[in-house]
N, CA and C atoms as an extended XYZ file, in Angstrom:
570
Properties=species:S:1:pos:R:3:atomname:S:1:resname:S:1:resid:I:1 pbc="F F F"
N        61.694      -97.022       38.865 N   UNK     1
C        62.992      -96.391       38.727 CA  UNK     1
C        64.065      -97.470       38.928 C   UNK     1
N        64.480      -98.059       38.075 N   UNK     2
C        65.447      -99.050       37.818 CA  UNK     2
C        66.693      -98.634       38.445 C   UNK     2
N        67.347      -97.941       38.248 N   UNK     3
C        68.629      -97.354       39.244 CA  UNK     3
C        68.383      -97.278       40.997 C   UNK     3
N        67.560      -97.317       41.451 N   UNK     4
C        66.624      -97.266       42.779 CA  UNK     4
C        66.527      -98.729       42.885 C   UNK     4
N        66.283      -99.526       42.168 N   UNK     5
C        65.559     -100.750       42.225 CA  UNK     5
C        67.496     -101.812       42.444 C   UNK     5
N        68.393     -101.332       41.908 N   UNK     6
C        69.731     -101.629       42.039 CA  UNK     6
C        69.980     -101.715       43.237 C   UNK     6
N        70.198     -100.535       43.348 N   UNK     7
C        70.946      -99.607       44.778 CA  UNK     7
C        70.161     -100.681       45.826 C   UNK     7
N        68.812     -100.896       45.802 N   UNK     8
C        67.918     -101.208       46.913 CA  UNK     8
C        68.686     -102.832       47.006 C   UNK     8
N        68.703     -103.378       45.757 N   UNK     9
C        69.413     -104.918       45.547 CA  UNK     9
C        71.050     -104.949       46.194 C   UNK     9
N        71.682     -104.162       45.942 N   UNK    10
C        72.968     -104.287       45.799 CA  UNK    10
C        73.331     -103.605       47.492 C   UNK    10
N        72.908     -102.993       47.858 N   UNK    11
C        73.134     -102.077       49.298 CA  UNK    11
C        72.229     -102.571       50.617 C   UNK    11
N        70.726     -102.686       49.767 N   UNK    12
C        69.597     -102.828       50.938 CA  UNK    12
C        69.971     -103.697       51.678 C   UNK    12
N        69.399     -103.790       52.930 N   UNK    13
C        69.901     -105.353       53.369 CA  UNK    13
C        68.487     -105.620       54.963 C   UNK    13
N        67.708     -106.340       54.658 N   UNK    14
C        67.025     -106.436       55.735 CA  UNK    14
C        67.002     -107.313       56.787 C   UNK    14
N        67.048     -106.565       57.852 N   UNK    15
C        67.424     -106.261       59.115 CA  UNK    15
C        66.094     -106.929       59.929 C   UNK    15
N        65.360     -107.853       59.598 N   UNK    16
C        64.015     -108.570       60.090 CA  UNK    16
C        62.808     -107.542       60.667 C   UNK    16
N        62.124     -108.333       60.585 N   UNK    17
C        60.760     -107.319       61.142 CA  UNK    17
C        60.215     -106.545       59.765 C   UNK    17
N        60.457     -106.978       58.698 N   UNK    18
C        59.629     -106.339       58.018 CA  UNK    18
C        60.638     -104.791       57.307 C   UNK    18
N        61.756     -104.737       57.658 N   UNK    19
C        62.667     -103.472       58.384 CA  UNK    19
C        63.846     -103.638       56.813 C   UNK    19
N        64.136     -102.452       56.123 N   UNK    20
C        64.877     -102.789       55.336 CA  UNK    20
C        65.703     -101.842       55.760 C   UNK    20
N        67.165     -101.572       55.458 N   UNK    21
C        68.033     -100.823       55.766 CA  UNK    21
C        68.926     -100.129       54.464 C   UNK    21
N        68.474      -99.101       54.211 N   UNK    22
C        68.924      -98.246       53.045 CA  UNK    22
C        69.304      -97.012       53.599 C   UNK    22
N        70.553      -97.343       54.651 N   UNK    23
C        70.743      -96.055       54.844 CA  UNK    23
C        72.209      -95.291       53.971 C   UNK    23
N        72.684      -95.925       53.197 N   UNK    24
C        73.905      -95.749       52.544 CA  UNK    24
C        73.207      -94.733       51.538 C   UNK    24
N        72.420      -94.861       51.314 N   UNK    25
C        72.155      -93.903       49.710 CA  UNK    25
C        70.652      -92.882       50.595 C   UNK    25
N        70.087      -93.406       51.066 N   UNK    26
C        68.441      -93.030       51.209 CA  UNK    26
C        68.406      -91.673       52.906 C   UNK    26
N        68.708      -92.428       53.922 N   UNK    27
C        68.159      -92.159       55.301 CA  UNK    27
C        69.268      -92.342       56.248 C   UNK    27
N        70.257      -92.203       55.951 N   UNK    28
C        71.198      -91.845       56.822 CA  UNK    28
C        72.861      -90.908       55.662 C   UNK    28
N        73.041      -91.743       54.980 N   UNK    29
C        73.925      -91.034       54.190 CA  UNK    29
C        73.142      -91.106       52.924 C   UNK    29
N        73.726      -89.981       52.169 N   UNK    30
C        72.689      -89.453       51.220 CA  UNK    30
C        73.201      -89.275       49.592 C   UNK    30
N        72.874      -90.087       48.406 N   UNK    31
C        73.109      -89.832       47.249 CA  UNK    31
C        72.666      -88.472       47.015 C   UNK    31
N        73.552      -87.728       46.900 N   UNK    32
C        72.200      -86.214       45.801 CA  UNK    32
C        72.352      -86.618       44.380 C   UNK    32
N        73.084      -87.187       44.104 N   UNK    33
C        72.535      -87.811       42.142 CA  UNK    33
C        71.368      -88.452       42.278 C   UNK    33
N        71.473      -89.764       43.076 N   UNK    34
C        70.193      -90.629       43.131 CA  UNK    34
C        68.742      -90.036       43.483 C   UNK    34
N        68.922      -88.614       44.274 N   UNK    35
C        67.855      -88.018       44.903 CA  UNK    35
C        67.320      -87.233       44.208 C   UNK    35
N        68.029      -86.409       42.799 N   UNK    36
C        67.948      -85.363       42.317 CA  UNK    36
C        67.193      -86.077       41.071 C   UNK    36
N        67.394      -87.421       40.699 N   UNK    37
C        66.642      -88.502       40.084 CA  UNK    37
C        65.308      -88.575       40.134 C   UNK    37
N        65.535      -88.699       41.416 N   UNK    38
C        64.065      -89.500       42.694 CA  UNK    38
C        63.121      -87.682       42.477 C   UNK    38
N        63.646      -86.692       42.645 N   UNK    39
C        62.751      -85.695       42.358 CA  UNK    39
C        62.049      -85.864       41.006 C   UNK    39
N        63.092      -86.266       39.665 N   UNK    40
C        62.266      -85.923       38.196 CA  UNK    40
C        61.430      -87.072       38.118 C   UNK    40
N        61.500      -88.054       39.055 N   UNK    41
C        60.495      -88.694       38.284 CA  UNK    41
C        59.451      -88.450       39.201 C   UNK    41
N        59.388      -87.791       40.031 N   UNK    42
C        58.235      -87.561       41.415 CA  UNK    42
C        57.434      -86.611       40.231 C   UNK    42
N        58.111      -85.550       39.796 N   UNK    43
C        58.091      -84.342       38.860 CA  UNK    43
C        57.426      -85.110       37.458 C   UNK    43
N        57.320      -85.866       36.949 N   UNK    44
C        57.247      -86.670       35.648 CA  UNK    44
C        55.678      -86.896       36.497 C   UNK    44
N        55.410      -87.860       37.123 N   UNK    45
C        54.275      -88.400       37.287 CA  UNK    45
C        53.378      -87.561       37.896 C   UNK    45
N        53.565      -86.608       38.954 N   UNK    46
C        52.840      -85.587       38.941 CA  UNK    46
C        52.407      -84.429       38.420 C   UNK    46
N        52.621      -83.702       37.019 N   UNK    47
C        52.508      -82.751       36.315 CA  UNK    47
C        51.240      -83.242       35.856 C   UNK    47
N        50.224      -83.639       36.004 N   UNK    48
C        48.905      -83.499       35.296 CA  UNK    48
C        48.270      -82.871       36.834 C   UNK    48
N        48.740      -82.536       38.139 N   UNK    49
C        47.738      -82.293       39.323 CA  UNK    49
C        48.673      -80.732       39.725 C   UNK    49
N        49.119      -80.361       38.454 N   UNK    50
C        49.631      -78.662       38.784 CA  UNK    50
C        48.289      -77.645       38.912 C   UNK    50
N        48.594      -76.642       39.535 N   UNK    51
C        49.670      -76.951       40.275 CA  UNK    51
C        50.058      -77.215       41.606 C   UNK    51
N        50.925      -77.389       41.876 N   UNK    52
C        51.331      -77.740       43.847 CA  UNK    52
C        52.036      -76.818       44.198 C   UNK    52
N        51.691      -76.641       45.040 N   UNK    53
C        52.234      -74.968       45.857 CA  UNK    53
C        52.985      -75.344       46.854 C   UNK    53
N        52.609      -76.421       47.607 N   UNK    54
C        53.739      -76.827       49.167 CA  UNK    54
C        53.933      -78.058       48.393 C   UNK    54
N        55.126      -78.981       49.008 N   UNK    55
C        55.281      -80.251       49.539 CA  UNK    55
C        56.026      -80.193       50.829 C   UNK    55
N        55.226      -81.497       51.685 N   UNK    56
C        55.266      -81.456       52.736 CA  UNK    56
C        55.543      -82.931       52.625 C   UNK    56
N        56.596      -82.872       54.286 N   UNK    57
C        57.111      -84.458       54.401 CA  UNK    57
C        57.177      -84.883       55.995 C   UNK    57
N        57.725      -86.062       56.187 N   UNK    58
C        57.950      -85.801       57.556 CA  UNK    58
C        59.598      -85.963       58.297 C   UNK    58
N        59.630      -85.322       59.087 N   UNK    59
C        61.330      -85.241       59.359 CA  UNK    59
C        61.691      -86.919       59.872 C   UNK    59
N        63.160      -86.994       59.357 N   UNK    60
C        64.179      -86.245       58.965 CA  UNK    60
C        64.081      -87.028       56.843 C   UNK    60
N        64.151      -88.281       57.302 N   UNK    61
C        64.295      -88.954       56.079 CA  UNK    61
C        63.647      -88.886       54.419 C   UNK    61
N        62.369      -88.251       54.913 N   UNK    62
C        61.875      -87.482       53.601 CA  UNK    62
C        62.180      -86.216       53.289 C   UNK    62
N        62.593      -85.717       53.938 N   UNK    63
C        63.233      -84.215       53.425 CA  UNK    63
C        64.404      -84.678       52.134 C   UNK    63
N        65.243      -84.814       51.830 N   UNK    64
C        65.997      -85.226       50.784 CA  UNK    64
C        64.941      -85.130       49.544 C   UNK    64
N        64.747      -86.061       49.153 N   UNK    65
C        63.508      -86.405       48.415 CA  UNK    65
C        62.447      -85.227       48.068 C   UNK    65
N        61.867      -84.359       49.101 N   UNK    66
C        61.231      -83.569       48.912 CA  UNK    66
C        61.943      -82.399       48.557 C   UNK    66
N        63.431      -82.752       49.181 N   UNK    67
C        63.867      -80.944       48.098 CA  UNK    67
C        64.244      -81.138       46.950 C   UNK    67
N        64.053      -82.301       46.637 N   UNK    68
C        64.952      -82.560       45.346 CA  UNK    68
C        63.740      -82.470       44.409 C   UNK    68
N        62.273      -82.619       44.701 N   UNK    69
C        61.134      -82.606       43.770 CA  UNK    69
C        60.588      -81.425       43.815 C   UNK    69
N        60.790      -79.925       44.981 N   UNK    70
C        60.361      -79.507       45.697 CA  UNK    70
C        60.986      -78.789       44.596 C   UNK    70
N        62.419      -78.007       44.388 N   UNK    71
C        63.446      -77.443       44.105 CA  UNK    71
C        63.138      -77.275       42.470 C   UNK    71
N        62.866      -78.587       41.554 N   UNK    72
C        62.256      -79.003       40.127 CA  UNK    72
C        60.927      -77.912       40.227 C   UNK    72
N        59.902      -78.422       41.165 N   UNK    73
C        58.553      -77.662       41.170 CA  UNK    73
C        58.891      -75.772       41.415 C   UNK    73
N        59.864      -75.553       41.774 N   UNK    74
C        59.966      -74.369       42.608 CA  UNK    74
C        59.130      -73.850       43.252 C   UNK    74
N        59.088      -75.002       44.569 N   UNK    75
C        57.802      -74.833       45.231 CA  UNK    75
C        58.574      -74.529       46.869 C   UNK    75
N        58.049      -74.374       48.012 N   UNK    76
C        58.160      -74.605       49.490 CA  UNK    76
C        57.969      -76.093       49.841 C   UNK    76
N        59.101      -76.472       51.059 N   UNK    77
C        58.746      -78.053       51.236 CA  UNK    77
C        58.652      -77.728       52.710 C   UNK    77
N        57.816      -78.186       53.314 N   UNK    78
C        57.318      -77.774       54.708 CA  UNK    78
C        57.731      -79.428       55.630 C   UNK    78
N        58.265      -79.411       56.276 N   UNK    79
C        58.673      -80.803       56.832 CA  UNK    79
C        57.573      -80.890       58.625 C   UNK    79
N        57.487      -81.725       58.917 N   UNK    80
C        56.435      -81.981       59.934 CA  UNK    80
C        57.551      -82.328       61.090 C   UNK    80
N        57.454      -81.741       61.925 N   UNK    81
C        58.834      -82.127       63.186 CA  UNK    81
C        58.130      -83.101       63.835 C   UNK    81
N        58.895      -83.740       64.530 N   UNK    82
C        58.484      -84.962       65.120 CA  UNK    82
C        59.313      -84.856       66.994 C   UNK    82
N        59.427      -83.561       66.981 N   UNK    83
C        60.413      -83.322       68.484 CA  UNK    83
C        59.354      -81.886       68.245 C   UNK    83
N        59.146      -81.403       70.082 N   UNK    84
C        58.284      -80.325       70.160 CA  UNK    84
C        59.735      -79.794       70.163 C   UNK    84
N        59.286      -77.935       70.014 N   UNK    85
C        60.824      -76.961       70.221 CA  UNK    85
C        60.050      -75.886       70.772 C   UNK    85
N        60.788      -75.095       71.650 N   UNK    86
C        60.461      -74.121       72.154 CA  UNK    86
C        60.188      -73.293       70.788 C   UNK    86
N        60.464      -73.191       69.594 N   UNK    87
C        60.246      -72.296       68.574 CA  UNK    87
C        59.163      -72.750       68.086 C   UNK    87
N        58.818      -74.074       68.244 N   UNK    88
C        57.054      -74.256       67.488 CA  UNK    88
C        55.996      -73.301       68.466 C   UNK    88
N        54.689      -73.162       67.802 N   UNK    89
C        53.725      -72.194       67.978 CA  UNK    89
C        52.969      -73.067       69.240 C   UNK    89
N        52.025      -72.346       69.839 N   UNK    90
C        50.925      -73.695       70.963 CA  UNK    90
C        50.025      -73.912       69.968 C   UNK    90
N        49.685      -73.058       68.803 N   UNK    91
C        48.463      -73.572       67.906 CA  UNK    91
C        48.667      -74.328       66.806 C   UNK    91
N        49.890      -74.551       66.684 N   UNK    92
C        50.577      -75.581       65.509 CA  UNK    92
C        48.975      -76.636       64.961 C   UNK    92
N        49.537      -76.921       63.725 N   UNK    93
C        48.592      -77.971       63.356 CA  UNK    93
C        49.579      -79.650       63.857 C   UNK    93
N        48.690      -80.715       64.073 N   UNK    94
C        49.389      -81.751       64.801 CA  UNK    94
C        48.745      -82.778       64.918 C   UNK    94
N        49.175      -83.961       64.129 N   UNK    95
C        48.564      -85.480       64.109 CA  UNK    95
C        49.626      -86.368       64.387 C   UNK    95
N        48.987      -87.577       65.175 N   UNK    96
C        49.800      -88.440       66.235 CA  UNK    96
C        50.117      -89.603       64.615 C   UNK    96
N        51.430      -90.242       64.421 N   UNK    97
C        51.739      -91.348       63.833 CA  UNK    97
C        52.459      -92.452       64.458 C   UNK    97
N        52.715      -94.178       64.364 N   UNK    98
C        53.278      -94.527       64.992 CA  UNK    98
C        54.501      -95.170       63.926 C   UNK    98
N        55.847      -94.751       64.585 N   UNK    99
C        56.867      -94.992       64.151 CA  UNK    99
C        57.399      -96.777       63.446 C   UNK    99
N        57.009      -96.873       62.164 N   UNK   100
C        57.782      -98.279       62.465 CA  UNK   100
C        58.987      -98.612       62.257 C   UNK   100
N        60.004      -98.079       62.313 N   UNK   101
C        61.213      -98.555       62.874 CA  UNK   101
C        61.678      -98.869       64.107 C   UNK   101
N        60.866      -97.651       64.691 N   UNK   102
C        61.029      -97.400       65.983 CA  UNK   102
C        59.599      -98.223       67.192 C   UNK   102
N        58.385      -98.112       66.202 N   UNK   103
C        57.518      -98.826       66.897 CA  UNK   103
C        56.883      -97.852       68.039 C   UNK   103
N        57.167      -96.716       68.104 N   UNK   104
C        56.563      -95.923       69.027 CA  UNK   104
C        55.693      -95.038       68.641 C   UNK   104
N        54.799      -94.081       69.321 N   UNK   105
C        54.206      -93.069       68.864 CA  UNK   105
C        54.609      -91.534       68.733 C   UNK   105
N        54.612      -91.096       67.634 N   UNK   106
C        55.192      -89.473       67.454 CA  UNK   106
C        53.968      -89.057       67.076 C   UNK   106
N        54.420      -87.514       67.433 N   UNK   107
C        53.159      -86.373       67.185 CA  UNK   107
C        54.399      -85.629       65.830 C   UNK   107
N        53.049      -85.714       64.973 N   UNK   108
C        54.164      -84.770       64.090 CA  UNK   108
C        53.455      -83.169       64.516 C   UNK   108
N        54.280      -82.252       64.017 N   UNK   109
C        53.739      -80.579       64.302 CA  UNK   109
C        54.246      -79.781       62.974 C   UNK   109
N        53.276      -78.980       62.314 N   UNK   110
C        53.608      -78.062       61.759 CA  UNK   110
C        53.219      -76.792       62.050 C   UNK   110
N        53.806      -75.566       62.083 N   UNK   111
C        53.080      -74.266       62.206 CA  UNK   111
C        52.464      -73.769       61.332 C   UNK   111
N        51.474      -73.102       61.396 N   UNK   112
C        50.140      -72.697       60.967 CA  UNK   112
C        50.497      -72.368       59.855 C   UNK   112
N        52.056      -71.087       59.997 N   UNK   113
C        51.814      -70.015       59.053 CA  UNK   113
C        52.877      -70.887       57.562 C   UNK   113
N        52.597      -71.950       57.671 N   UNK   114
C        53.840      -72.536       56.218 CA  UNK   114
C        51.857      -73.651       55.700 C   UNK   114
N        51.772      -73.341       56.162 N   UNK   115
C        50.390      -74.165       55.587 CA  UNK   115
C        48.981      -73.333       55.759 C   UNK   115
N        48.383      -72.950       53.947 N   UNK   116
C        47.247      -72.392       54.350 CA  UNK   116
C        46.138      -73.186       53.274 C   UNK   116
N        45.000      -72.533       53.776 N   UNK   117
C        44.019      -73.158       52.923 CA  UNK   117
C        43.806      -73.261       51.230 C   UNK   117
N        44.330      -72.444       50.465 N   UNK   118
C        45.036      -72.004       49.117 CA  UNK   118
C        46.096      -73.143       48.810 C   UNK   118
N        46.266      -74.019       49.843 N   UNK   119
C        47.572      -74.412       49.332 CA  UNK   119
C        47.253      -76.243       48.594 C   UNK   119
N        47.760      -76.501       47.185 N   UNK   120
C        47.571      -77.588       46.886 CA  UNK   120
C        49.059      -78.528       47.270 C   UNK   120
N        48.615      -78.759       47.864 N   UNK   121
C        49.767      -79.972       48.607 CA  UNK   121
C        50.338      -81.563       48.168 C   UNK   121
N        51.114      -81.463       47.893 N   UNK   122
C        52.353      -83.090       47.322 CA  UNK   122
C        52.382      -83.322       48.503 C   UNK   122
N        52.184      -84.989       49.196 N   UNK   123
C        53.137      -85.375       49.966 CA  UNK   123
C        54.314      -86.337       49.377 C   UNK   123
N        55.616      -86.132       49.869 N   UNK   124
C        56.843      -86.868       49.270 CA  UNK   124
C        57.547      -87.360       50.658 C   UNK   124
N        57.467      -88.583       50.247 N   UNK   125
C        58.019      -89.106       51.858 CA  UNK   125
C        58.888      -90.530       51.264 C   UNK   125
N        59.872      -90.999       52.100 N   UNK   126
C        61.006      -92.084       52.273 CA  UNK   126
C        60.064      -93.108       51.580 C   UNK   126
N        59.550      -93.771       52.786 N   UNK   127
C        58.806      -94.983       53.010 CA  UNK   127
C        56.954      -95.104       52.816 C   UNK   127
N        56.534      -95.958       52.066 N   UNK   128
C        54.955      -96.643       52.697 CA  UNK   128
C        54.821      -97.439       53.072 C   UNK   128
N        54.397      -97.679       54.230 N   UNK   129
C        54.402      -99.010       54.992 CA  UNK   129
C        53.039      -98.895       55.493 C   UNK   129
N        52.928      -98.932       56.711 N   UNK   130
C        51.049      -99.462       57.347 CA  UNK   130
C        50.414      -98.018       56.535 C   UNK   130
N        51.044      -96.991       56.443 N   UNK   131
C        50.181      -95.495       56.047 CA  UNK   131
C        50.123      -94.690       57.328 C   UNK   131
N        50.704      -95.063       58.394 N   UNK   132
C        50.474      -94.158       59.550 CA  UNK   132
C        51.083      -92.775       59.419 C   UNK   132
N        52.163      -92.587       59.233 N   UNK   133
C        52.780      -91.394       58.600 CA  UNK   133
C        52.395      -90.322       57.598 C   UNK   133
N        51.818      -91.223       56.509 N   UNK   134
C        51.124      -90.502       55.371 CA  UNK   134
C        49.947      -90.051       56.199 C   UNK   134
N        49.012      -91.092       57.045 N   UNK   135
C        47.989      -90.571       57.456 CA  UNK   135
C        47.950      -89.252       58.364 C   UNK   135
N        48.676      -89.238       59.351 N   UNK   136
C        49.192      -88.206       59.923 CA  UNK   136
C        49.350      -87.159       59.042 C   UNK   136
N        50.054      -86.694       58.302 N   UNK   137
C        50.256      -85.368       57.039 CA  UNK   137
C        48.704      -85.172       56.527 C   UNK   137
N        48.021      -86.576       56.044 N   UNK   138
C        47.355      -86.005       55.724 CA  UNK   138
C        46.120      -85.128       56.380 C   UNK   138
N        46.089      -85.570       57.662 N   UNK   139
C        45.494      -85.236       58.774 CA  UNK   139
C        45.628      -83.703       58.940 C   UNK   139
N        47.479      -83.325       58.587 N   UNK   140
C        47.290      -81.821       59.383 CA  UNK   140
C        46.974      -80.997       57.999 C   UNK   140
N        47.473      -81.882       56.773 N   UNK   141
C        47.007      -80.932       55.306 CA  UNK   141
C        44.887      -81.106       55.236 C   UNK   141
N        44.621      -81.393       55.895 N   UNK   142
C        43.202      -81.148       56.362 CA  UNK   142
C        42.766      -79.988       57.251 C   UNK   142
N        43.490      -80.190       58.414 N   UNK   143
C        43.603      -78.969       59.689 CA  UNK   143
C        43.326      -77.607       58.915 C   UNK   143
N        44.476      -78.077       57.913 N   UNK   144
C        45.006      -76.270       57.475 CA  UNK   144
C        43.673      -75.869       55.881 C   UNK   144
N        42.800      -76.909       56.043 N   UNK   145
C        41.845      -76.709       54.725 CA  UNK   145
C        42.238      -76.739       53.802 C   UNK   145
N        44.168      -77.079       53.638 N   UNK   146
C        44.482      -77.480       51.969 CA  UNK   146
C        43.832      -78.589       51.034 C   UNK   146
N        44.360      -78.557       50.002 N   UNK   147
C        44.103      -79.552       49.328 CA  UNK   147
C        45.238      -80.902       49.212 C   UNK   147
N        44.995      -82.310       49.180 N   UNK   148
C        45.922      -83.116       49.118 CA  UNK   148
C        45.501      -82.913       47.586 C   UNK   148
N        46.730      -83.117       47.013 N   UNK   149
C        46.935      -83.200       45.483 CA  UNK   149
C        47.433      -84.914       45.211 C   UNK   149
N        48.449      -85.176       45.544 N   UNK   150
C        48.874      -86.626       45.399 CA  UNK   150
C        49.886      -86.593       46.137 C   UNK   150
N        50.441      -88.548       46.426 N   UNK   151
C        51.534      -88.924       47.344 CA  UNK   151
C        52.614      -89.312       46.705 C   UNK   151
N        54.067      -89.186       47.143 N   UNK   152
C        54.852      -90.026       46.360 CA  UNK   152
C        56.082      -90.282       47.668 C   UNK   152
N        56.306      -91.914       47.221 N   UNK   153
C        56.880      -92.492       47.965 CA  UNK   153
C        58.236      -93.334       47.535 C   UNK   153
N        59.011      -93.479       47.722 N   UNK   154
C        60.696      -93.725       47.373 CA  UNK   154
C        60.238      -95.131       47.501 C   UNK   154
N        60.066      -95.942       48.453 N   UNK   155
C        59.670      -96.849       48.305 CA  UNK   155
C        58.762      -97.779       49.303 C   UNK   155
N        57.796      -98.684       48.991 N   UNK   156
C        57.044      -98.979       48.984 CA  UNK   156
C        56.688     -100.397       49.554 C   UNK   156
N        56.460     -100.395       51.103 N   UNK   157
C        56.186     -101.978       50.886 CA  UNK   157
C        54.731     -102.277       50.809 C   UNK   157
N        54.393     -103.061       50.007 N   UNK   158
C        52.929     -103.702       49.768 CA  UNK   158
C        52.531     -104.799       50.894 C   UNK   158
N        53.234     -105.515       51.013 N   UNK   159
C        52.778     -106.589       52.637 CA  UNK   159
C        52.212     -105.813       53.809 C   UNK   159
N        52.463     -104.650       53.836 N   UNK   160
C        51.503     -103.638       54.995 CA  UNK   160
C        50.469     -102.946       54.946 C   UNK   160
N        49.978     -102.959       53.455 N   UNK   161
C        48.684     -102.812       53.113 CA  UNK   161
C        48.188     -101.149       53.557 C   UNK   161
N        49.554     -100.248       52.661 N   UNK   162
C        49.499      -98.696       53.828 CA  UNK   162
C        48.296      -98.063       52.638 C   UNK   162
N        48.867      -98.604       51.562 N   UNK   163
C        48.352      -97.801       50.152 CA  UNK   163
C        46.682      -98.976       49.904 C   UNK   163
N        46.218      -99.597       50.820 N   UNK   164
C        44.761      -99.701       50.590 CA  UNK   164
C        44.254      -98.740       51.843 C   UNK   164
N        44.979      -98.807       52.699 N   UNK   165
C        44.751      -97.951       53.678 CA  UNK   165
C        44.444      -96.173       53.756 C   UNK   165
N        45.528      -96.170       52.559 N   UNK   166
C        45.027      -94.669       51.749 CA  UNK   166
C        44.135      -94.205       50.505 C   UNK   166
N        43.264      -95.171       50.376 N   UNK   167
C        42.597      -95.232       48.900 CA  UNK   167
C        41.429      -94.554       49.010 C   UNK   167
N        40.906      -94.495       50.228 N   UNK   168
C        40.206      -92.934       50.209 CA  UNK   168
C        39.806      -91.809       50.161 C   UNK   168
N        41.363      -91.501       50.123 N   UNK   169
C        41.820      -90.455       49.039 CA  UNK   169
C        41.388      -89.774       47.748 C   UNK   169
N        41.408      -90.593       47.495 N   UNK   170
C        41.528      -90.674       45.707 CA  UNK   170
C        42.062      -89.651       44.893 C   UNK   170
N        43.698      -89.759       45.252 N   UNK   171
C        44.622      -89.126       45.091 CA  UNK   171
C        45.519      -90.102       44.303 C   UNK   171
N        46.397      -89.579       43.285 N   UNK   172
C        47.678      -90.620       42.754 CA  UNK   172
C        48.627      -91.129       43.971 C   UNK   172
N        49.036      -91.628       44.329 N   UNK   173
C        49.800      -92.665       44.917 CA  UNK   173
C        50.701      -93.279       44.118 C   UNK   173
N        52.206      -92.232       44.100 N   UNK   174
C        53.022      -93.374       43.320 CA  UNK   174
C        54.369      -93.560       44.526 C   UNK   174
N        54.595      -94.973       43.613 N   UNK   175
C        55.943      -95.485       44.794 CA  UNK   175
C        56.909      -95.654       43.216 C   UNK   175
N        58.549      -95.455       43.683 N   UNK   176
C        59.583      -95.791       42.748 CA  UNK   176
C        60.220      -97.223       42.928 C   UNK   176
N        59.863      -97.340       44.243 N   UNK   177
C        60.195      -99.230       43.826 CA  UNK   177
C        59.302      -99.822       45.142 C   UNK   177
N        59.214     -101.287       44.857 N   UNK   178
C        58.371     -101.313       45.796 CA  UNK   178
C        59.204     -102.936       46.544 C   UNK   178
N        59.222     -102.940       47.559 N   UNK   179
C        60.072     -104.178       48.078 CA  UNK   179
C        59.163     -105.489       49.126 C   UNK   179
N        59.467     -106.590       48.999 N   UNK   180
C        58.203     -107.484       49.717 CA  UNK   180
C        59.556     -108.649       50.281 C   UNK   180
N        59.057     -109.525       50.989 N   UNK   181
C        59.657     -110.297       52.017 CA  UNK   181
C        59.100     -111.504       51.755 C   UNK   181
N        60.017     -112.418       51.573 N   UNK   182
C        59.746     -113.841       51.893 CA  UNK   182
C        60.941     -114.528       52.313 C   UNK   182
N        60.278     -114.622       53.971 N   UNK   183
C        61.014     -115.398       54.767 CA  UNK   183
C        62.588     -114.234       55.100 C   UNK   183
N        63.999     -114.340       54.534 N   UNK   184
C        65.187     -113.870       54.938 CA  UNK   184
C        64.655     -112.917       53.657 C   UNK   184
N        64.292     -113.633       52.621 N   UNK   185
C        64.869     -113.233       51.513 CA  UNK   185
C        63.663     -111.498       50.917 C   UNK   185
N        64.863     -110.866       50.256 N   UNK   186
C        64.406     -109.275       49.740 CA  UNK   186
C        63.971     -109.459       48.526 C   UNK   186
N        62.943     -109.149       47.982 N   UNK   187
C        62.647     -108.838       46.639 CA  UNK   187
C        62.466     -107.546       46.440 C   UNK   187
N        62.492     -106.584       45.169 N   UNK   188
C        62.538     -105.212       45.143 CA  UNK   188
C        62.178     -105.403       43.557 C   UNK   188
N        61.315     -104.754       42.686 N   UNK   189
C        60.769     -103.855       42.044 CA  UNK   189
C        60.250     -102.672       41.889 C   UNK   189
N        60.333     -102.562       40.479 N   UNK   190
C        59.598     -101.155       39.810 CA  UNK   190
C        57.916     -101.190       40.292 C   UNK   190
């Protein structure tokens, strides 16, 4: 997605550690043109694995993204909280990921009743990086006996090796741009 692949050039700006900072358009303030984009082509590459009944993401930064592909599919987008609430269930479904921005460990949680075994499941999420996140989702879209259908990811770093990490799957795996590091300097492609 060439317009993605801009924005990421012209705005991104990384912040060391591996760490890119797209929060002007992506994860903190939010294009809905660019996002509503980022859905048709999520929508384009997945229409041969219809159909998908949920997409599921993890809070806060993939939600965007997922309603915008979610909304196209006219499907439910089930987001994975990453803070317990007195309103989640005690039997929630729930797999531990570790944060890399943050570098810590979160439990994501979903409740039972937004995920069932009938359900063919998209994951649509921000970032791929090590796969801990993806792994986690896919963990609780197991719990609940769904089916993973395929992943799609905004963007993509390959130096973390998340997407050999998920190839057991054997699920589509697409990213819209994918960004790599050498030394200060950002590179970003399709």
């Amino acid at each position: 997605m060439h317009e993605l692949v801009e924005r990421i050039i012209t705005e991104g700006r990384h912040v060391g550690g591996g760490i890119v900072k797209v929060d002007g358009f992506l994860n903190h303030q939010v294009d809905p043109g660019l996002t509503d984009r980022m859905g048709e082509h999520f929508v384009h590459h997945f229409t041969a694995v219809q159909p998908i009944t949920r997409i599921i993401t993890a809070e806060a930064s993939g939600i965007p993204p997922a309603v915008a592909t979610a909304r196209l599919l006219a499907v439910p987008v089930v987001y994975a909280r990453k803070t317990n609430s007195a309103l989640m269930e005690a039997d929630d479904y729930q797999a531990d990921a570790v944060s890399r921005t943050r570098g810590t460990a979160v439990t994501l949680r979903v409740a039972r009743r937004f995920l069932h075994p009938e359900d063919r499941v998209l994951i649509i999420d921000d970032f791929l990086a090590s796969g801990s996140t993806l792994s986690a989702l896919m963990a609780i879209i197991e719990q609940a006996g769904a089916s993973l259908v395929g992943i799609g990811c905004v963007i993509e770093k390959p130096q973390e090796g998340g997407r050999e990490r998920l190839a057991d799957q054997h699920v589509s795996i697409v990213s819209l741009a994918k960004i790599t590091f050498d030394g200060d300097q950002l590179h970003v492609y399709v």
